[in-house]
C-alpha positions as CSV (number, residue, x, y, z in Angstrom):
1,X,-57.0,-8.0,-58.5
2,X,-55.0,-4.9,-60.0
3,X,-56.7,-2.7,-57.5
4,X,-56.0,-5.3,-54.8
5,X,-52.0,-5.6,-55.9
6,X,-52.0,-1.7,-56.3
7,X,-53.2,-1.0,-52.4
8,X,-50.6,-3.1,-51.2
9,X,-47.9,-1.4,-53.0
10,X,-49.2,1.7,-52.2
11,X,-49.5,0.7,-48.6
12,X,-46.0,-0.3,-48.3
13,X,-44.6,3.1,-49.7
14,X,-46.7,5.1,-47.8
15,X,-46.2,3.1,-44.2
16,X,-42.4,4.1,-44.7
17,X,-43.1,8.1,-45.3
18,X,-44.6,9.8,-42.9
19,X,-47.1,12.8,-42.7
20,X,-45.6,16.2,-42.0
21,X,-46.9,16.7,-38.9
22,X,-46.1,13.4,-37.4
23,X,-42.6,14.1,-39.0
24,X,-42.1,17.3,-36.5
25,X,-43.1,15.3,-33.8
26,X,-40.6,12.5,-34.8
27,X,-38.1,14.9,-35.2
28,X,-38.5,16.9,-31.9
29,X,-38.7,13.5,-30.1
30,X,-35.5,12.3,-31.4
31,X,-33.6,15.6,-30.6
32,X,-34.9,15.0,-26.7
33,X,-33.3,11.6,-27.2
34,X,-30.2,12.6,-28.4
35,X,-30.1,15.3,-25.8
36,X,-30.4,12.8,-23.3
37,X,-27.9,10.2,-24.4
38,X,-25.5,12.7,-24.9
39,X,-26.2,14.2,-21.3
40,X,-25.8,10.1,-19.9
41,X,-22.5,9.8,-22.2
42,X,-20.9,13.1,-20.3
43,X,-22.4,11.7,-17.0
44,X,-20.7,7.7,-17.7
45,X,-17.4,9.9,-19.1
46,X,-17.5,11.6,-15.8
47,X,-17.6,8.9,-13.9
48,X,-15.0,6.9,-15.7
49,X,-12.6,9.3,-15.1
50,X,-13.1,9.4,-11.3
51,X,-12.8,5.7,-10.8
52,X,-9.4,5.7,-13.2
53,X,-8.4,8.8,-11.0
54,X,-9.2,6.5,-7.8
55,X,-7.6,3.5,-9.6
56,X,-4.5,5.5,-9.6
57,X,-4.8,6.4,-6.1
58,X,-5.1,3.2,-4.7
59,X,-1.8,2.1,-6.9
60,X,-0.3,4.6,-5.0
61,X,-1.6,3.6,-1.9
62,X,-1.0,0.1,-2.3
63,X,3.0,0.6,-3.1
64,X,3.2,3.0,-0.1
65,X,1.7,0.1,1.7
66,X,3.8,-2.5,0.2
67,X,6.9,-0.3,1.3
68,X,5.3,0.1,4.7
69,X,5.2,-3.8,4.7
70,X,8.9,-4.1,3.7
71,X,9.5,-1.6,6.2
72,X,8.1,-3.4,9.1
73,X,9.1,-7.0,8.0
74,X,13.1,-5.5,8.1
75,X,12.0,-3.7,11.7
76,X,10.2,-7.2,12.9
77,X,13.5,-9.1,11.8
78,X,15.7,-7.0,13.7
79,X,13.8,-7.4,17.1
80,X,13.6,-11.3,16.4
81,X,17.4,-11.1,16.2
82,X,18.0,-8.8,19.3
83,X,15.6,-10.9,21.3
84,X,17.6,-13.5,20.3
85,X,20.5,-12.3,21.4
86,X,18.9,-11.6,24.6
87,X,17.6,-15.1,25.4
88,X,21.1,-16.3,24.3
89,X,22.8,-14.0,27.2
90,X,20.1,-14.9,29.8
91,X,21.3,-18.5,28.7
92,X,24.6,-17.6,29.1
93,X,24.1,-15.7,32.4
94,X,22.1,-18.4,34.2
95,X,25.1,-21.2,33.3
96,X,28.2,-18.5,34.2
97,X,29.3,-19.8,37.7
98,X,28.9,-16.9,40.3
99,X,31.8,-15.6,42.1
100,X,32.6,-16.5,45.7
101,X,33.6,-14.7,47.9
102,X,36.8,-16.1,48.6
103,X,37.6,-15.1,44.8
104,X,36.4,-11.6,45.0
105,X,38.6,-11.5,48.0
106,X,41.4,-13.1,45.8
107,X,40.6,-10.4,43.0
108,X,41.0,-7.5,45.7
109,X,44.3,-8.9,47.0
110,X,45.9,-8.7,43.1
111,X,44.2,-4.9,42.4
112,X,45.5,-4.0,45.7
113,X,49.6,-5.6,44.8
114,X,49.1,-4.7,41.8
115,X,48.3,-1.2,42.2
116,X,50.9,-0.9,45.1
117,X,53.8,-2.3,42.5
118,X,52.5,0.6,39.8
119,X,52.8,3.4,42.5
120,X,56.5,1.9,43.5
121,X,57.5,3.7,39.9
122,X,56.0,6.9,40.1
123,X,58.9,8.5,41.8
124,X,61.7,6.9,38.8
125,X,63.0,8.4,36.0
126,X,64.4,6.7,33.2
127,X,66.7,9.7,32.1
């Protein structure tokens, strides 16, 4: 039973050591490993940096837009008003009564007295 109990304690110290050739091997394929993760660490750091770069961009781009929204909206506003306006004066223009002739007539009788009062005083003085 001793040699039994012995084996088995000697197993379970030796499973944890290994032989000095199969330590080289261990350590040369941990070295490639570490190589590796550190190459896929710069490669992830790499790439972080270019989407927080593009991140930032599009923030940028996004309040340019946002001012070119604002921008418009102010622009749109101003045409609805001046339409507006315009369909209020087409209003306006289709209700005004037209003139008749007998007033323009009228209207050209008053320039015409009028005008021919105003050139009565060109020749006083008031000296």
């Amino acid at each position: 039973m001793t040699c039994a109990t012995q084996y088995n304690a000697a197993r379970l110290v030796y499973t944890r050591k290994v032989t000095p050739c199969t330590c080289d091997q261990h350590l040369s394929h941990m070295e490639v490993e570490i190589a590796k993760s550190i190459e896929l660490r710069q490669t992830d750091l790499g790439q972080r940096q270019v989407v927080i770069e593009s991140l930032e961009n599009l923030k940028e781009e996004q309040l340019w837009l946002d001012r070119k929204i604002t921008s418009l909206d102010a622009s749109l506003l101003l045409h609805d008003k001046r339409l507006a306006d315009l369909e209020k004066q087409k209003v306006q223009s289709k209700e005004a009564p037209e003139l008749t002739v007998e007033e323009l007539e009228e209207v050209k009788r008053f320039r015409d007295d009028f005008e021919k009062q105003r050139n009565s005083f060109k020749g006083l003085s008031w000296t």
